[in-house]
TITOR-281185 format. One record per residue: chain; x, y, z of N, C-alpha, C in turn; residue in three letters. Coordinates in steps of 0.1 Angstrom, whole numbers. Example, Ala and Ser with C-alpha at 12.3 -4.5 7.8 and 13.67 -1.06 7.14 Angstrom:
REM TITOR-281185
> mol_n_c1_n_c2_n_c3_ca_c1_ca_c2_ca_c3_c_c1_c_c2_c_c3_type
> A_132_-57_78_123_-45_78_132_-33_78_ALA
> A_128_-22_71_137_-11_71_129_0_79_SER
***
This chain:
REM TITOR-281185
> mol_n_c1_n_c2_n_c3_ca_c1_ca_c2_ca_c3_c_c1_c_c2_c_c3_type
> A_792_1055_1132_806_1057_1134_813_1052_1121_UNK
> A_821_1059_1118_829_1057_1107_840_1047_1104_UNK
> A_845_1041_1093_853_1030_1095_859_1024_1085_UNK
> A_873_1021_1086_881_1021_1071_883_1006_1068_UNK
> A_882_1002_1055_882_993_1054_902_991_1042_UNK
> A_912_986_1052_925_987_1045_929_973_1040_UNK
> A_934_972_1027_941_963_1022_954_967_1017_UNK
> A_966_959_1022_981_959_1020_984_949_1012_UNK
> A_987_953_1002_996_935_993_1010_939_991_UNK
> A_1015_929_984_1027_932_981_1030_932_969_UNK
> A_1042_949_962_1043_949_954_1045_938_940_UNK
> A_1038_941_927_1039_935_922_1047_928_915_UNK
> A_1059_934_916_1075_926_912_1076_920_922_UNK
> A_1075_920_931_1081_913_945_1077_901_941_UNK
> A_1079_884_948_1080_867_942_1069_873_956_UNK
> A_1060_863_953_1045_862_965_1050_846_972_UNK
> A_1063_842_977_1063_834_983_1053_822_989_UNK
> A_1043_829_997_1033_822_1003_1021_826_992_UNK
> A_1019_834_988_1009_831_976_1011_819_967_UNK
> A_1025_816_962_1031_806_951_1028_792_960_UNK
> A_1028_786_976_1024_776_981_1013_778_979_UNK
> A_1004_785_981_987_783_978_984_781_966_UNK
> A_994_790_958_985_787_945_990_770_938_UNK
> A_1001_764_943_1006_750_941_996_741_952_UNK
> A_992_744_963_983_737_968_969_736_962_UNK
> A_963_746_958_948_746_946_954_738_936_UNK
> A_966_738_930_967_727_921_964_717_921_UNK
> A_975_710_935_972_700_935_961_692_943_UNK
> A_952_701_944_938_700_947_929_697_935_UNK
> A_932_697_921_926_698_909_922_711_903_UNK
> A_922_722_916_921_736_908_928_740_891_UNK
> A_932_736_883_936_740_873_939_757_865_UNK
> A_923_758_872_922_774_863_926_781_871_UNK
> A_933_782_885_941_790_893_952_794_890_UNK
> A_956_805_884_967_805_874_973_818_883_UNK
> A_972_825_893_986_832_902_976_834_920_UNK
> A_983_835_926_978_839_940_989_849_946_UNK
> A_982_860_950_985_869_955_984_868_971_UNK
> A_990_872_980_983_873_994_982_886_1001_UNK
> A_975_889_1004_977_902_1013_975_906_1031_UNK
> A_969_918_1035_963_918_1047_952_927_1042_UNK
> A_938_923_1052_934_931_1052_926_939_1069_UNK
> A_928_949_1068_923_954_1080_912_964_1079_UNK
> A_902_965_1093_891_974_1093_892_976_1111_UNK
> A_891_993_1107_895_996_1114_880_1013_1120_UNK
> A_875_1007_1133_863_1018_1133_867_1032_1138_UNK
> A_870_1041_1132_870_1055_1136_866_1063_1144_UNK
> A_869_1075_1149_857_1081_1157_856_1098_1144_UNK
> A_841_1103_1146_840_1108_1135_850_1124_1138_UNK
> A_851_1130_1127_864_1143_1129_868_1143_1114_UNK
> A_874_1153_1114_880_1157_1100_889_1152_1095_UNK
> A_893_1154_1086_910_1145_1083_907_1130_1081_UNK
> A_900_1123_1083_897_1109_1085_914_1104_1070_UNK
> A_904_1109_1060_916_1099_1050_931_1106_1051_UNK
> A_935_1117_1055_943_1119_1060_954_1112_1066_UNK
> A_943_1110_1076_953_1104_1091_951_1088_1090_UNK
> A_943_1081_1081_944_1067_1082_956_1067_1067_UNK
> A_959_1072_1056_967_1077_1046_982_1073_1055_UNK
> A_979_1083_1065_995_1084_1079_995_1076_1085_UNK
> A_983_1065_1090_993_1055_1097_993_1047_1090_UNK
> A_990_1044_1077_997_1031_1063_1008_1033_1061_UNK
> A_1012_1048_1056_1027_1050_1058_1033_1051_1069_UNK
> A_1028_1050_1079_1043_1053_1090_1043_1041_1100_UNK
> A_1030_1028_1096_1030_1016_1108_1022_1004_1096_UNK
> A_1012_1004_1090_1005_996_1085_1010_988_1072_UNK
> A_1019_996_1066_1024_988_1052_1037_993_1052_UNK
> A_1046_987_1045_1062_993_1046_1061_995_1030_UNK
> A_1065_1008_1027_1060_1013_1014_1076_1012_1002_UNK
> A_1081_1004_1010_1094_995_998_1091_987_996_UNK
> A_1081_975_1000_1080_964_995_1065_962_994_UNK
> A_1054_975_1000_1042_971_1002_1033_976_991_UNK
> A_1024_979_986_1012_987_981_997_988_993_UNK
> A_992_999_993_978_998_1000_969_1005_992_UNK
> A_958_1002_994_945_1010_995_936_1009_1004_UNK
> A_933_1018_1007_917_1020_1017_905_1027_1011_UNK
> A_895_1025_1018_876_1032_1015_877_1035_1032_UNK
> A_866_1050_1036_866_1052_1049_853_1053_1044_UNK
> A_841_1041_1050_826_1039_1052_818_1046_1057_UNK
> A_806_1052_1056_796_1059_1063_784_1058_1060_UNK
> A_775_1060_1067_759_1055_1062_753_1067_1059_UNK
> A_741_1071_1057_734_1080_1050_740_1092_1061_UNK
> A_736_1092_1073_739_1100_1084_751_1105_1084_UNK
> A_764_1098_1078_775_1102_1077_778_1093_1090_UNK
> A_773_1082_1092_779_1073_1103_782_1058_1097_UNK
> A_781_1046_1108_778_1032_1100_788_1025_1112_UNK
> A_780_1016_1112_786_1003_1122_791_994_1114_UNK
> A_801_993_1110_810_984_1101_804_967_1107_UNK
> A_800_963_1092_800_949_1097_808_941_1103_UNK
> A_805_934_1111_816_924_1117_821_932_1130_UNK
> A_820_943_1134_825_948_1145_807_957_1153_UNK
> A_810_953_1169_800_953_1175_797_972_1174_UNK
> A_786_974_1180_778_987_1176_787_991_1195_UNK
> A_794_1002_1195_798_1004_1210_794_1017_1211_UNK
> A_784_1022_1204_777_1035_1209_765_1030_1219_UNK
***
């Protein structure tokens, strides 16, 4: 079964609010060479197989997954030699 692996961040002008507390917390943890933190989401998401796949996962980043005024995304849609694959971390439900 097929399966997308999505990451959303936030645009790179945008101030990373909660990135800027992490990356002041590795400071003051002694991290030094931590020099920006970004935060994002990431989601994976298992498919059922059909056409369109990057299509229609393309369509729901833009129309529910990322808000594309303040967001950036990318996705990869996985498959094993068969043109299948049981995404790690998520159980086999065939």
């Amino acid at each position: 079964m097929p399966y997308a692996d999505i990451i959303v961040t936030l645009k790179p002008t945008l101030l990373d609010a909660q990135g800027r507390v992490v990356q002041n917390a590795l400071l003051s943890l002694g991290y030094e060479k931590v020099m920006n933190v970004r935060i994002g989401k990431y989601m994976r998401m298992e498919l059922a197989e059909g056409e369109d796949l990057e299509r229609q996962v393309k369509e729901m980043c833009d129309r529910l997954l990322a808000n594309p005024v303040i967001e950036n995304y990318h996705f990869e849609i996985h498959r094993d030699a068969d043109g299948n694959g049981t995404p790690p971390g998520l159980p086999n439900t065939e």
